[in-house]
C-alpha positions as CSV (number, residue, x, y, z in Angstrom):
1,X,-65.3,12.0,15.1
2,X,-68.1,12.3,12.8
3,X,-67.3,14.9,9.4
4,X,-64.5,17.5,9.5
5,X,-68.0,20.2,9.5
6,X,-69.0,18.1,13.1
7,X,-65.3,18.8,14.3
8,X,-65.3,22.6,13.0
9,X,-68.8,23.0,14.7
10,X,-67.3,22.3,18.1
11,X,-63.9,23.9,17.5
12,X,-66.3,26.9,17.6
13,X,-66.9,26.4,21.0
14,X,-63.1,26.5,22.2
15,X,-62.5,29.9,20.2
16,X,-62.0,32.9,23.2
17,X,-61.3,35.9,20.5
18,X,-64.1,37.1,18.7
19,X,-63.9,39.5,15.5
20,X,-60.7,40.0,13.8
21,X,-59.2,39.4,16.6
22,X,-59.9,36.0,16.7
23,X,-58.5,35.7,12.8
24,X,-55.3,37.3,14.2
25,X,-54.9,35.3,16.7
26,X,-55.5,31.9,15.1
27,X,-53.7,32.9,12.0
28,X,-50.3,33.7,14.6
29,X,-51.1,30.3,16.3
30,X,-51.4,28.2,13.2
31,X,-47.6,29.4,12.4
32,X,-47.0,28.7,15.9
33,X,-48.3,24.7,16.4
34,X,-46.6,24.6,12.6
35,X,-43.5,25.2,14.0
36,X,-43.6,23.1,17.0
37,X,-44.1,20.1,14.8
38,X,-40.9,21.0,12.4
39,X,-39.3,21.8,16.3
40,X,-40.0,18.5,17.5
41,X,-39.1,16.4,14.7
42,X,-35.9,18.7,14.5
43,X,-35.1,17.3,17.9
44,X,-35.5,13.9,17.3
45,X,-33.4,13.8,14.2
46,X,-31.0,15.7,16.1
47,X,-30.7,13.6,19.6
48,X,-32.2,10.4,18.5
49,X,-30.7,9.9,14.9
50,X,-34.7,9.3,13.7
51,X,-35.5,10.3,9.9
52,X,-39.0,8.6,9.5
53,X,-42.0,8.2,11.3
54,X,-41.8,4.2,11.6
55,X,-39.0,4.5,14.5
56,X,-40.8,6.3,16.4
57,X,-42.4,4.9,20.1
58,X,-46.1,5.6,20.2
59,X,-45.6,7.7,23.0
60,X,-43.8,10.3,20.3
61,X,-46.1,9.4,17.6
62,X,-49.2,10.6,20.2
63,X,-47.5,13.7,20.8
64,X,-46.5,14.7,17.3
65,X,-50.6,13.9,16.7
66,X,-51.4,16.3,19.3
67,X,-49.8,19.1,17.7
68,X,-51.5,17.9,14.4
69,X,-54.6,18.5,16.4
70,X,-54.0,21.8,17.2
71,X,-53.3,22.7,13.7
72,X,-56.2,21.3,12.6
73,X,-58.1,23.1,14.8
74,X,-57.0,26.8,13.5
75,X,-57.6,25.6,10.2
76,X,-60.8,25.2,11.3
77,X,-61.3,28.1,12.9
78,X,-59.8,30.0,9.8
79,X,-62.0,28.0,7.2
80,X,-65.0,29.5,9.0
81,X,-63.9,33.0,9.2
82,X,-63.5,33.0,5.7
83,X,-67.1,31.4,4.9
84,X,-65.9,27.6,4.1
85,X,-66.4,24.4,5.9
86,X,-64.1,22.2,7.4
87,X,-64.9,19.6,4.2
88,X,-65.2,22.4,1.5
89,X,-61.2,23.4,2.6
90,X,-60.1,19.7,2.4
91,X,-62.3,19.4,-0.9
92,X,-60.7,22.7,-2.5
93,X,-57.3,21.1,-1.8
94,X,-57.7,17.6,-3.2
95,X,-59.2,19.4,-6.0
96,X,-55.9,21.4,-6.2
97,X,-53.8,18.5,-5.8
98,X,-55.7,16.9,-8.4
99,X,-56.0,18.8,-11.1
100,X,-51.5,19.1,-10.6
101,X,-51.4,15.7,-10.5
102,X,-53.2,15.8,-13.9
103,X,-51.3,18.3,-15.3
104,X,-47.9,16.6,-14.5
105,X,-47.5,19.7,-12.1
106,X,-47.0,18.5,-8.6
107,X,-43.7,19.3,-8.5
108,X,-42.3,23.0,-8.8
109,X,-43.4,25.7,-7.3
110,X,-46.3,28.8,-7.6
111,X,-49.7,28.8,-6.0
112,X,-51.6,28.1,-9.8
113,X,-48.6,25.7,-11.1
C-alpha cells in the first residue's frame, strides 16, 4: 500500500451507496466490523483462555486483521464524506493524542480532556 490517501482513493471504488445514504450506511457498518472485533476476541478469551495478542496462531491474528481492514475502510469512506483525507484523520488524531500526552491528560475521560 502506498499512503492512507492512495488506500482511501480506492476504497472509493468499493462504496455501493451514494448520498447520505452511503454515510448511513458506513456509519452503521463501522459500529458493526467494531463489534465483530470485541466479538471475536470475546470468544477467544472465553473458549481458549487467550488475554493477549502474542498467543495467538497466525491464522487468528489474519483474521482479527481482516476485520481491522474493514474498519479502516469505513473510516475512510467517512473521512471523505466529511471533506478529510485518509492522512489528515490519522494526523488530527496523533495531534490529539499528542497534545494529551503533553498535557498529562491521556487518561480520563471527555472529548477536549
Amino acid at each position: 500500500m502506498k499512503t492512507l490517501n492512495y488506500y482511501q482513493e480506492q476504497a472509493r471504488k468499493f462504496d455501493i451507496y451514494k448520498g447520505n445514504m452511503s454515510i448511513t450506511h458506513n456509519v452503521l457498518k463501522l459500529v458493526g466490523e467494531s463489534g465483530e472485533i470485541a466479538e471475536k476476541l470475546g470468544k477467544l478469551m472465553r473458549d481458549r483462555d487467550i488475554d493477549d495478542f502474542n498467543s495467538l496462531s497466525d491464522d487468528i491474528k489474519l483474521e482479527l486483521v481482516k476485520e481491522l481492514g474493514d474498519v479502516l475502510w469505513y473510516i475512510a469512506r467517512l473521512s471523505e464524506h466529511l471533506g478529510y483525507t485518509l492522512a489528515q484523520t490519522a494526523q488530527i488524531n496523533m495531534d490529539k493524542l499528542q497534545s494529551r500526552k503533553d498535557r498529562g491528560k491521556l487518561k480520563g475521560s471527555g472529548d477536549n480532556r
